[in-house]
LOROVEX-112495 format. One line per 10 residues: number of its first residue (from 1); their letters; for each residue z, y, x of C-alpha. Coordinates in Angstrom, 2 decimals. Example, Ala and Ser with C-alpha at 12.3 -4.5 7.8 and 13.67 -1.06 7.14 Angstrom:
2
1	AS	7.80,-4.50,12.30; 7.14,-1.06,13.67
This chain:
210
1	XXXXXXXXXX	0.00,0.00,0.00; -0.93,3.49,1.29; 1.89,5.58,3.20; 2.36,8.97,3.38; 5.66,10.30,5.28; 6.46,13.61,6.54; 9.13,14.67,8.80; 10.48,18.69,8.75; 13.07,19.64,10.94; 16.44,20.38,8.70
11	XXXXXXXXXX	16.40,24.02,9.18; 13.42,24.82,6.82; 14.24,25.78,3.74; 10.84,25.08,1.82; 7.66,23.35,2.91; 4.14,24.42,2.92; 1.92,23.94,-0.35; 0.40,20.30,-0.99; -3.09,21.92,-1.56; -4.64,25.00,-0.02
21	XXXXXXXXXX	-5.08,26.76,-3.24; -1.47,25.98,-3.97; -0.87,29.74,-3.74; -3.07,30.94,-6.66; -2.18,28.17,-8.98; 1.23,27.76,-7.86; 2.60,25.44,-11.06; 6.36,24.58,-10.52; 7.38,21.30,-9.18; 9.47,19.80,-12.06
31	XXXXXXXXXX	12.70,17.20,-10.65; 13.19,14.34,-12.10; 16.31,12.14,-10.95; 18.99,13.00,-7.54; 20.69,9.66,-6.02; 23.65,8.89,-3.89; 22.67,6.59,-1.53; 26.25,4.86,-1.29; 26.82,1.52,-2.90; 27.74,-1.18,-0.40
41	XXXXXXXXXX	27.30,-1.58,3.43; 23.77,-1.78,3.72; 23.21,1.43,5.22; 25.47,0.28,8.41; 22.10,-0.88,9.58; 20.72,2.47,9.63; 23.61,3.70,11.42; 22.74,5.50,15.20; 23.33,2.76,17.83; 25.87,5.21,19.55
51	XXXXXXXXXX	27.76,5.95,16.56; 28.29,2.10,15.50; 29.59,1.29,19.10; 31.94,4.30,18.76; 33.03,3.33,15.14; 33.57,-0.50,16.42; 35.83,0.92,19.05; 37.80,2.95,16.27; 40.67,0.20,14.78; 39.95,0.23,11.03
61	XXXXXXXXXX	41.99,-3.19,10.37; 38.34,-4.29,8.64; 35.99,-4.96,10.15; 33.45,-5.85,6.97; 34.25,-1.75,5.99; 31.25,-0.67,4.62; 29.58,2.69,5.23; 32.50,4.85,3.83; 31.05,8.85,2.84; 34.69,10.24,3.74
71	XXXXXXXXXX	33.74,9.79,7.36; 31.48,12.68,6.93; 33.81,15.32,5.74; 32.31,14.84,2.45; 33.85,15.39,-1.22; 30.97,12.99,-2.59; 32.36,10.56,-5.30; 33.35,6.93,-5.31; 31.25,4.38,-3.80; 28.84,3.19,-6.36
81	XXXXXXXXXX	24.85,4.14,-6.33; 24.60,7.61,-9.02; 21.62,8.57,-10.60; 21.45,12.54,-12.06; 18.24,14.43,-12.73; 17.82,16.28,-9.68; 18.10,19.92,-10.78; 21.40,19.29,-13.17; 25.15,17.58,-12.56; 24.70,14.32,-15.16
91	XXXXXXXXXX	24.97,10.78,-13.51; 24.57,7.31,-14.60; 26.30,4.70,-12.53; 24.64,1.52,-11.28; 26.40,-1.86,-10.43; 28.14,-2.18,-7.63; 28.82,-3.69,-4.40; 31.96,-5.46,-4.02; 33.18,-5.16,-0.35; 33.27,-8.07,1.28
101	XXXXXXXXXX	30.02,-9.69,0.43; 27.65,-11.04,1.95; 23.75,-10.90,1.33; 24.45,-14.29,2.08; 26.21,-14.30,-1.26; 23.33,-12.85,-3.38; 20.91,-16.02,-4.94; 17.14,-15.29,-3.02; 18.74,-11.66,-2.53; 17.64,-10.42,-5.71
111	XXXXXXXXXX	21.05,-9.11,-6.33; 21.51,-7.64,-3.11; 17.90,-5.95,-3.03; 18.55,-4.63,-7.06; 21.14,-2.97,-5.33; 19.59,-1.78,-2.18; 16.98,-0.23,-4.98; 19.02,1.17,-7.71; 16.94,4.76,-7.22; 13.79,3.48,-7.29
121	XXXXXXXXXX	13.18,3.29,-10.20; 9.49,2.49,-12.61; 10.46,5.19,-14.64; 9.45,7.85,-12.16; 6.46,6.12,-11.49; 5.22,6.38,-14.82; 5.50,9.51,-15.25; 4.34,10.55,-12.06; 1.61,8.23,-13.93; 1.42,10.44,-17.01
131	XXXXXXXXXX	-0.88,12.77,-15.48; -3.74,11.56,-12.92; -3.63,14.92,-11.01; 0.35,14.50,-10.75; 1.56,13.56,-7.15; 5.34,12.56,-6.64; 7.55,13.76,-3.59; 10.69,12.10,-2.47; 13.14,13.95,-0.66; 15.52,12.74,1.65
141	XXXXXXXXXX	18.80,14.11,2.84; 20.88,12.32,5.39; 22.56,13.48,8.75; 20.55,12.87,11.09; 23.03,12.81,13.87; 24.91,10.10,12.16; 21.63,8.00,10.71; 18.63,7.01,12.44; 16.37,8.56,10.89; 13.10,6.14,12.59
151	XXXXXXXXXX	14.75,3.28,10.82; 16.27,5.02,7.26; 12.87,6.76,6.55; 10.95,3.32,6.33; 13.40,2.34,4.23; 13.01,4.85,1.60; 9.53,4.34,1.53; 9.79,0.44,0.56; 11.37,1.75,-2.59; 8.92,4.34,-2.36
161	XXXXXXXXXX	5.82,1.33,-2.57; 8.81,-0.65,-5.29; 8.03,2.41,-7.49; 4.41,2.64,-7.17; 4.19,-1.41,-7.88; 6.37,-1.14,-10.75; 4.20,1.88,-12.06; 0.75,0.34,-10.89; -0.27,3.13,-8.87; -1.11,3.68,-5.32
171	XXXXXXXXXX	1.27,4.26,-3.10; -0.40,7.65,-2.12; 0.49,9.41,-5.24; 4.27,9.56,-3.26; 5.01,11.42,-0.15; 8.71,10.92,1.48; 9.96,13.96,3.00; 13.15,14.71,5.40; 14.40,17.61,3.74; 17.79,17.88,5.93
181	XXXXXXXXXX	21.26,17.40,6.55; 23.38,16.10,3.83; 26.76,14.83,4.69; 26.33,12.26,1.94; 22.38,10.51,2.05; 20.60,11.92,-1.04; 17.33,11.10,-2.74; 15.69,13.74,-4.87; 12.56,12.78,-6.83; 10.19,15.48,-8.06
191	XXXXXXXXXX	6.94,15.36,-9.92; 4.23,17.75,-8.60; 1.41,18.43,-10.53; -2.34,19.55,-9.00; -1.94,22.64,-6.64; 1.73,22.55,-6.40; 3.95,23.58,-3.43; 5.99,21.59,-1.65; 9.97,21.37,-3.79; 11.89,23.72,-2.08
201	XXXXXXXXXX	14.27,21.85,0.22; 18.20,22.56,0.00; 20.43,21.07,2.72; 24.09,21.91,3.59; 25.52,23.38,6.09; 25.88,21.29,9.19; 29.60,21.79,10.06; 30.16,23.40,13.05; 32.49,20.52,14.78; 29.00,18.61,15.66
């Protein structure tokens, strides 16, 4: 399935229009759905190699903790995968992983992967569908300086290709996008339609500690 990924550094604040005459047309990217990317420990994986060793030297008294969002100075909520349309403060909450399994413990890991892919979800597919001319963008938060970005990007975009499957469209209706630090990782989905810009991209403030 077709890829399209874009990397900008955290510090811009918007991105450049999808189509060069963007700027007379200019229709208003529309969001769809915002998800916290925290259910579980499967994004220990994406963890910086540097970080894990210095969190394994760190005595937590377990050593199956999953990736826990108050390490970042964060006042995100519980650890469960949310859902919220991207532009207001509604959730929906998805099922959860219990600590201490295993994907071991997950028949084929259809349970495991369900989880892994709470956000990507057909419905924004279709209607990215609803309108031929529509293109979807996918914006990711994360910190960088905590996450490997090389590995948690291609990530994204397998739910990303999930999406367009689900939908039956091509995979190059979607971009993914880094849009910037987040202490939390943070999808947003938006819907684009012909001659849109880019969503404009809204990270926090990087605390000054790092």
């Amino acid at each position: 399935m077709g890829c399209s990924r874009t990397s900008v550094p955290p510090a811009s604040s918007s991105a450049g229009a999808l189509t060069a005459n963007s700027a007379i047309n200019n229709p208003i990217p529309r969001p769809f759905e915002k998800h916290t990317l925290n259910t579980g420990n499967y994004l220990n994986q994406f963890i910086r190699p540097e970080v894990r060793a210095k969190l394994d030297e760190e005595p937590t008294g377990d050593s199956d903790a999953g990736y826990d969002p108050s390490t970042l100075d964060t006042s995100a909520s519980s650890e469960q995968s949310q859902s919220e349309p991207a532009g207001e403060g509604q959730s929906e909450d998805a099922e959860q992983h219990q600590p201490g399994e295993t994907e071991e413990s997950y028949k084929d890991g259809a349970r495991l992967d369900t989880l892994k892919f709470a956000w990507a979800r057909q419905a924004y597919g279709d209607a990215v569908k609803a309108s031929p001319t529509n293109t979807g963008v996918i914006v990711v938060y994360a910190d960088d300086n905590y996450f490997d970005m090389e590995r948690l990007m291609p990530h994204i975009e397998e739910g990303r290709d999930k999406i367009a499957t689900a939908s039956k469209i091509g995979g190059e209706r979607f971009q993914v996008v880094y849009g910037g630090y987040r202490a939390t990782p943070q999808v947003e989905m938006w819907i684009v339609p012909q001659g849109g810009p880019m969503p404009e991209f809204k990270p926090e403030q990087r605390p000054k500690a790092e």
